[in-house]
C-alpha positions in Angstrom: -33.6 123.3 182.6 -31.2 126.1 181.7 -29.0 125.2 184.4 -28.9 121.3 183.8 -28.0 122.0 179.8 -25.1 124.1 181.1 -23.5 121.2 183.6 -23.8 118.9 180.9 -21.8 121.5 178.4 -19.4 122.4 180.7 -18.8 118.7 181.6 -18.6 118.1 178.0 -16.2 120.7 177.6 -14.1 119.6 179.8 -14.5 116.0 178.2 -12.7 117.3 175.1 -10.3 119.3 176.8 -9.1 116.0 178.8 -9.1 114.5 175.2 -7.4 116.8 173.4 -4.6 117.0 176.3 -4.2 113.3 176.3 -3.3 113.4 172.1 -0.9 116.0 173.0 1.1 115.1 175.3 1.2 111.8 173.6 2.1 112.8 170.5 5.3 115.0 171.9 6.7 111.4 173.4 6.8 110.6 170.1 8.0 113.6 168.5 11.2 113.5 171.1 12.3 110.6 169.6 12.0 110.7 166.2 15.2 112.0 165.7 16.9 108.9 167.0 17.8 106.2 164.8 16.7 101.7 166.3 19.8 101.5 168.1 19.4 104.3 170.2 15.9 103.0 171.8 17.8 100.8 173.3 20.7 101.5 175.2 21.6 102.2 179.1 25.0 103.4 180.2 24.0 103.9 183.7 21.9 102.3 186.2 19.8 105.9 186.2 19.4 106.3 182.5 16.5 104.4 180.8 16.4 103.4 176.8 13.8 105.6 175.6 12.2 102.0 174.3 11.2 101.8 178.1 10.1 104.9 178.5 7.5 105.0 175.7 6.7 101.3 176.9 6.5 102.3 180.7 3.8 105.7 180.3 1.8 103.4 178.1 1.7 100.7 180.8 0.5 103.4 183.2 -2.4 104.1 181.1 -3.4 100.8 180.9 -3.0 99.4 184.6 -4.4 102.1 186.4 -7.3 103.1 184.0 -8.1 100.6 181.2 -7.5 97.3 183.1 -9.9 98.1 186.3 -12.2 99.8 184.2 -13.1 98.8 180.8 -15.1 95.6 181.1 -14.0 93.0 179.2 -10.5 95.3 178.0 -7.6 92.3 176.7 -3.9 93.1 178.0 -2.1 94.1 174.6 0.1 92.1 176.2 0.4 89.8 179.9 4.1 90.3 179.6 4.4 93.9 179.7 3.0 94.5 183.4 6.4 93.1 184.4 8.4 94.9 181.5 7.7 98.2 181.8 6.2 98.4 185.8 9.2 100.7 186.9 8.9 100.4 190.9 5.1 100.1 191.9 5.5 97.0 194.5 1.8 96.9 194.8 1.0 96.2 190.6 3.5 93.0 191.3 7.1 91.8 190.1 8.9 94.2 187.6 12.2 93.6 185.5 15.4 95.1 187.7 16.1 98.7 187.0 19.7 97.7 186.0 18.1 95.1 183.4 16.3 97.7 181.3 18.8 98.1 178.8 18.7 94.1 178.3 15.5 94.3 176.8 16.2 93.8 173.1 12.7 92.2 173.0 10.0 93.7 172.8 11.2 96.1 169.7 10.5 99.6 168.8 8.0 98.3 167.0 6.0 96.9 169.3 6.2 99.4 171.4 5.0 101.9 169.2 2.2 98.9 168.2 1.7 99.1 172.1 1.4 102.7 172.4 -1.3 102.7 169.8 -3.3 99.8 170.4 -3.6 101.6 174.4 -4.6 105.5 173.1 -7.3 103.3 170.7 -8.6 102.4 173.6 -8.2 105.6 176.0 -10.0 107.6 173.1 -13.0 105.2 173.3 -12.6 105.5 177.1 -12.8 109.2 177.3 -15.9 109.4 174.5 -18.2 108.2 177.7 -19.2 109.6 181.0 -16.2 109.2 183.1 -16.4 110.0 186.8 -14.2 113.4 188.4 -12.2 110.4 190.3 -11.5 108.8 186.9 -10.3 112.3 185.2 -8.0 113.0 188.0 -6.2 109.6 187.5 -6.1 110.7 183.3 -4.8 114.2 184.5 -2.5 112.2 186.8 -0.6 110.2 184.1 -0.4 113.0 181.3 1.5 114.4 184.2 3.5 111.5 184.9 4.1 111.1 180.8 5.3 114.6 181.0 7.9 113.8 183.8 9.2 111.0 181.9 9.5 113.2 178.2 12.3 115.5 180.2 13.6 112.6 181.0 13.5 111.1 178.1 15.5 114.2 176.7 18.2 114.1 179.4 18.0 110.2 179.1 19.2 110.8 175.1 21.4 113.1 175.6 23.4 111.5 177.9 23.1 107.9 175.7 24.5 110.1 173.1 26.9 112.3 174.9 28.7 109.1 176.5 28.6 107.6 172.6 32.7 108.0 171.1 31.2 109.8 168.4 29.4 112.6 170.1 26.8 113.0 167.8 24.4 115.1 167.2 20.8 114.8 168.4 19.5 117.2 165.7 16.7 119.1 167.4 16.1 122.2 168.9 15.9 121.1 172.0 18.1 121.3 175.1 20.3 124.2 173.4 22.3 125.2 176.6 22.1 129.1 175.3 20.0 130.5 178.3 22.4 133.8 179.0 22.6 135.3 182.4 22.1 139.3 181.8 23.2 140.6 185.4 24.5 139.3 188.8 22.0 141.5 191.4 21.0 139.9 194.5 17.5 140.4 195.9 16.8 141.6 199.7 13.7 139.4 201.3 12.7 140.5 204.3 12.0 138.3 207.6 8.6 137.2 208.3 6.0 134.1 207.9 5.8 133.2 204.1 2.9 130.4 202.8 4.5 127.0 201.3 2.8 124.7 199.3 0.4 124.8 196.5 -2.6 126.8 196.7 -5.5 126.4 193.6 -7.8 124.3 191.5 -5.7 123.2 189.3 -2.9 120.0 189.4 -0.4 119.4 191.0 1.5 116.5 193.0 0.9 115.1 196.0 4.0 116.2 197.7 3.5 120.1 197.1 0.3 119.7 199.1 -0.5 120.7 202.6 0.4 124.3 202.4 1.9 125.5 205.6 3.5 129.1 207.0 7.5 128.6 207.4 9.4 131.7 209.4 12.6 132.9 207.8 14.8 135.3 208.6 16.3 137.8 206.4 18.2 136.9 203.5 19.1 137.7 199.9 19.1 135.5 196.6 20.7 136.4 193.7 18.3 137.6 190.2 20.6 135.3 187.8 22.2 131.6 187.9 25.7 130.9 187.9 27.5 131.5 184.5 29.4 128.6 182.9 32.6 131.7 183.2 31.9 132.1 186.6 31.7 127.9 187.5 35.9 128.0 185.3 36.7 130.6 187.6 36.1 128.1 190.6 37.5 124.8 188.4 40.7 127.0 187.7 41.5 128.6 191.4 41.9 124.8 192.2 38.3 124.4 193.5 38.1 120.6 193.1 41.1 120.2 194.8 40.3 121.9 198.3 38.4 119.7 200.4 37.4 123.1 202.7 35.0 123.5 200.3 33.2 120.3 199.9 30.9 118.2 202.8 32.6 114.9 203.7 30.6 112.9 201.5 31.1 115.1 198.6 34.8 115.1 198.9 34.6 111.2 199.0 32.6 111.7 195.7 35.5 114.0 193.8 38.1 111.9 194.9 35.9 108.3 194.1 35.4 109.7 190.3 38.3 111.8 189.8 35.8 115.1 189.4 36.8 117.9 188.1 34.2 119.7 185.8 30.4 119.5 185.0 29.2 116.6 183.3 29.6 116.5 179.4 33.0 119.1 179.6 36.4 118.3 177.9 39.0 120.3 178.1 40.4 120.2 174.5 43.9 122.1 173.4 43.6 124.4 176.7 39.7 125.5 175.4 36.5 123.9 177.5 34.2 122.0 175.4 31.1 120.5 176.2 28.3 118.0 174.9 25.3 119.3 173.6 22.4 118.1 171.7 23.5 119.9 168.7 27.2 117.8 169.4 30.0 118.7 170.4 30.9 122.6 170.9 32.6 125.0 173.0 31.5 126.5 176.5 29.4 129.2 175.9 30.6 131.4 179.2 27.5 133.6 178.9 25.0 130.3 179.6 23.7 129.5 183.0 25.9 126.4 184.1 24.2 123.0 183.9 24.4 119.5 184.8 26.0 119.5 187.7 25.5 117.3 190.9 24.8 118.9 194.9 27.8 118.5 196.3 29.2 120.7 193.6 27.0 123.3 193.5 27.3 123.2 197.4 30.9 123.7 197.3 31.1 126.7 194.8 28.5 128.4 196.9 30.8 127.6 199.9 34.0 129.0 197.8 32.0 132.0 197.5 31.4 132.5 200.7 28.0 131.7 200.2 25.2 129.1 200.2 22.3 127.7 198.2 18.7 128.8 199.1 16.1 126.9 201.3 13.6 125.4 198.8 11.5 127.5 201.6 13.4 131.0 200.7 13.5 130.1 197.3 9.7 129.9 196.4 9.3 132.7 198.8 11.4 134.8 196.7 10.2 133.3 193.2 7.7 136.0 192.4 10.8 137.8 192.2 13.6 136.8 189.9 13.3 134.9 186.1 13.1 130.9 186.6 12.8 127.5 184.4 15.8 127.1 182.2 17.5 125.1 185.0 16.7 123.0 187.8 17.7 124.7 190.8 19.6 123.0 193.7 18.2 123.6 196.9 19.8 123.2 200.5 16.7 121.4 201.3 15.8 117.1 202.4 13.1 116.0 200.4 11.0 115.6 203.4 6.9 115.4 203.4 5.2 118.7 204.3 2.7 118.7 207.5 -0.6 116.3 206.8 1.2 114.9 203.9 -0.8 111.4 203.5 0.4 108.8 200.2 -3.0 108.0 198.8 -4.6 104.3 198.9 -3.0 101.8 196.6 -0.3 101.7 194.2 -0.6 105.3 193.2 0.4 106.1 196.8 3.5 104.9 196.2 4.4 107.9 193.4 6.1 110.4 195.5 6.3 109.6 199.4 8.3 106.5 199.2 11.3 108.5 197.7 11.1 111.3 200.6 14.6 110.1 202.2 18.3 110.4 201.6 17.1 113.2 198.4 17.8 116.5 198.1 15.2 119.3 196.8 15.6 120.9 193.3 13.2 124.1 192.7 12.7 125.7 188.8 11.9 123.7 185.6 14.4 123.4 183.0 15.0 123.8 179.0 13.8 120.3 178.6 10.8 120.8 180.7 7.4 120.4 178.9 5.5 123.4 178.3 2.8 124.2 181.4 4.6 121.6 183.1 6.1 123.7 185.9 5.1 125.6 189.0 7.0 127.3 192.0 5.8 125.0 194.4 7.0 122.0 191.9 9.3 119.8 194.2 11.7 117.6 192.0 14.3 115.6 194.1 17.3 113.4 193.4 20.3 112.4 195.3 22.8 114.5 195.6 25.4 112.7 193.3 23.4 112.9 190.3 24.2 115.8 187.4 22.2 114.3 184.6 19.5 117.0 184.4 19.7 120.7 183.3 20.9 121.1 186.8 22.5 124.8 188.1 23.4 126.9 190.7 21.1 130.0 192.3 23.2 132.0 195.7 22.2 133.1 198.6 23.1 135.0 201.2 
C-alpha cells in the first residue's frame, strides 16, 4: 500500500514540476519582448531572422499540433490558418508560409498572437491536470526545450532587427550585455587517449547528442579564455581581412562577396571601434570575449595565429576544464550524426537530422542562452557564413 501511495506522489510531483516548467518558460517568451514596441513584432531584414510575431506564434503552434490536436478529444484549432502560418519546416504537418515570407505577415497581429498563445496554455494547463502518459511528458519536455531554443533566438533575432534599424536603438534590457571579460590567456595540456562523447544521464537532451561513443585524440592543448575583442583588432589591423593565406577558399569568396572587414554590429567611427549592443550604440569594450562573428572568420584568425579551432571532440573532452557559456563556440567540426543516431517516427524526426549537412558544429551556450538550458554535450550548428549569435573564438593547439 505504502509503496503504491508513493508512485502516485512522486508521479504527482512530477505532474506539477512539468506544470510549473511549462508557465515558466512561457512566461520568459513573453517577458523578452515586452520591451519592444508593435512595429518591432514584425519585421525581417534577412532571410535567417524571424519577427518575433512568428516566433511567439510558431512555439505556440508546436504545443498545439503535436500535443493538443492528437490528443484532446474534441480540442477546436484556435485557428485552421495558423498550421500553415507558423509550421516553420515540418514537411510531414503539411504546407507552411516560405521562410523568406515571414516578415509579410502583417496579419495575424500581435494581438492575436498573444490571444493565441493564451487560448493554447488554457488548454495545456487543463491537459497537464490529468494522468498523462511518460510518452506524452517527454513530447511537453520536448517543446519547453524547443521554446527555449527559439527565446535566444528571439534575442539575437531583436537585436539584430534593431541593430540594422538607422537609429540604433536601444533594446532596454539587461540582456545580451557583451561585458563577459577574459581574465588570462593560459592554454591547457590534454593528454592522448580514448575520451566518451555524447550525453550520458536521465535527464534531457536532444536527439543529436545521443549515442555516446569513445573518440581517440591525440595530444593537444586549448586555451582557458576566448578571444578578446583587443586581440580580434589586432588581427583586423595587421591587414587580416586582406590576406587570403589566411582564409579557406570559400571564405575568401565570402570577404570579398560582402566587403568583410570586422564582426557584425562594428563601426569604426572617428578612428575608435564601436559596436551595437542591446543597450545601443557604444564603444568596443577590448576586455569582452569577441562575439558575433561567422566560421570562416574565426577559422582565419586561428590560422593567423598559427593556430586552429578545437574538435567539438577535444573541446567537450576538455570542458570539465576551462569556464564556458557566454559565447557559442566555433568548432572545427561537420555537423554529422553520431554512431546509431536514428530520427524518430513522424514529424518530430525531422527536428535535428535533416539539418546534419553542409553545417558546422558550435559547442558552449551564450549570454542569451536560457538558464539550465545548456550542457557540454549541447550540439548547436549553423553554416559557416552566419555571425548572428553570441558567436566567438576558443584556440587550440
Amino acid at each position: 500500500m505504502s509503496t503504491n501511495s508513493e508512485f502516485k506522489s512522486k508521479k504527482i510531483s512530477a505532474r506539477m514540476r512539468l506544470v510549473d516548467k511549462y508557465k515558466e518558460v512561457r512566461q520568459r517568451s513573453e517577458d523578452i519582448c515586452r520591451p519592444l514596441q508593435v512595429e518591432d513584432y514584425v519585421v525581417q531584414p534577412v532571410v535567417d531572422v524571424s519577427p518575433p510575431k512568428w516566433h511567439l506564434g510558431h512555439t505556440t503552434w508546436f504545443f498545439e499540433t503535436f500535443i493538443l490536436k492528437p490528443n484532446v478529444k474534441g480540442y477546436m484549432e484556435f485557428d485552421p490558418n495558423y498550421n500553415f502560418v507558423f509550421n516553420s519546416y515540418y514537411e510531414t504537418v503539411g504546407a507552411r508560409v516560405v521562410r523568406t515570407d515571414r516578415g509579410n505577415l502583417s496579419r495575424p497581429g500581435v494581438e492575436d498572437v498573444y490571444k493565441y498563445r493564451k487560448y493554447v496554455d488554457e488548454r495545456m494547463a487543463s491537459f497537464l491536470a490529468g494522468d498523462i502518459s511518460k510518452g506524452l511528458a517527454e513530447t511537453v519536455t520536448l517543446g519547453l526545450n524547443h521554446e527555449e531554443q527559439h527565446q535566444e533566438l528571439l534575442c539575437t533575432d531583436i537585436k539584430y532587427i534593431l541593430g540594422n534599424n538607422p537609429l540604433l536603438p536601444a533594446y532596454n534590457e539587461k540582456i545580451g550585455t557583451g561585458k563577459q571579460h577574459v581574465k588570462r590567456r593560459a592554454f591547457i595540456d590534454i593528454p592522448p587517449g580514448i575520451y566518451e562523447i555524447g550525453y550520458a544521464g536521465d535527464g534531457f537532451c536532444f536527439d543529436n547528442e545521443l549515442g555516446r561513443h569513445k573518440v581517440y585524440l591525440q595530444d593537444y592543448s586549448i586555451s582557458q579564455e576566448l578571444v578578446t575583442n583587443a586581440e580580434y583588432i589586432e588581427f583586423i589591423e595587421s591587414g587580416g581581412y586582406k590576406d587570403f593565406r589566411y582564409w579557406y577558399s570559400e571564405g575568401w569568396d565570402w570577404v570579398k562577396n560582402n566587403a568583410a572587414g570586422a564582426p557584425m554590429y562594428w563601426h569604426l567611427i572617428d578612428d575608435q571601434w564601436y559596436n551595437y549592443t542591446m543597450q545601443g550604440l557604444q564603444l568596443v569594450d577590448m576586455a569582452a570575449a569577441l562575439c558575433h562573428i561567422s566560421f570562416y572568420e574565426a577559422a582565419a584568425y586561428a590560422a593567423w595565429k598559427g593556430m586552429r579551432l578545437p574538435t567539438e571532440f577535444e573541446w567537450e573532452a576538455a570542458s570539465a576544464k576551462f569556464e564556458w557559456g557566454s559565447r557559442w563556440e566555433w568548432t572545427d567540426s561537420a555537423y554529422l550524426p553520431y554512431p546509431g543516431f536514428k530520427k524518430a517516427e513522424g514529424a518530430i524526426g525531422e527536428y535535428n537530422g535533416k539539418f546534419m549537412i553542409n553545417q558546422m558544429v558550435l559547442r558552449g551556450a551564450s549570454e542569451v542562452t536560457p538558464p539550465g538550458h545548456s550542457r557540454n554535450t549541447y550540439r548547436n550548428f549553423f553554416h559557416p557564413q552566419l555571425r548572428w549569435q553570441y558567436t566567438g573564438i576558443r584556440l587550440a593547439k
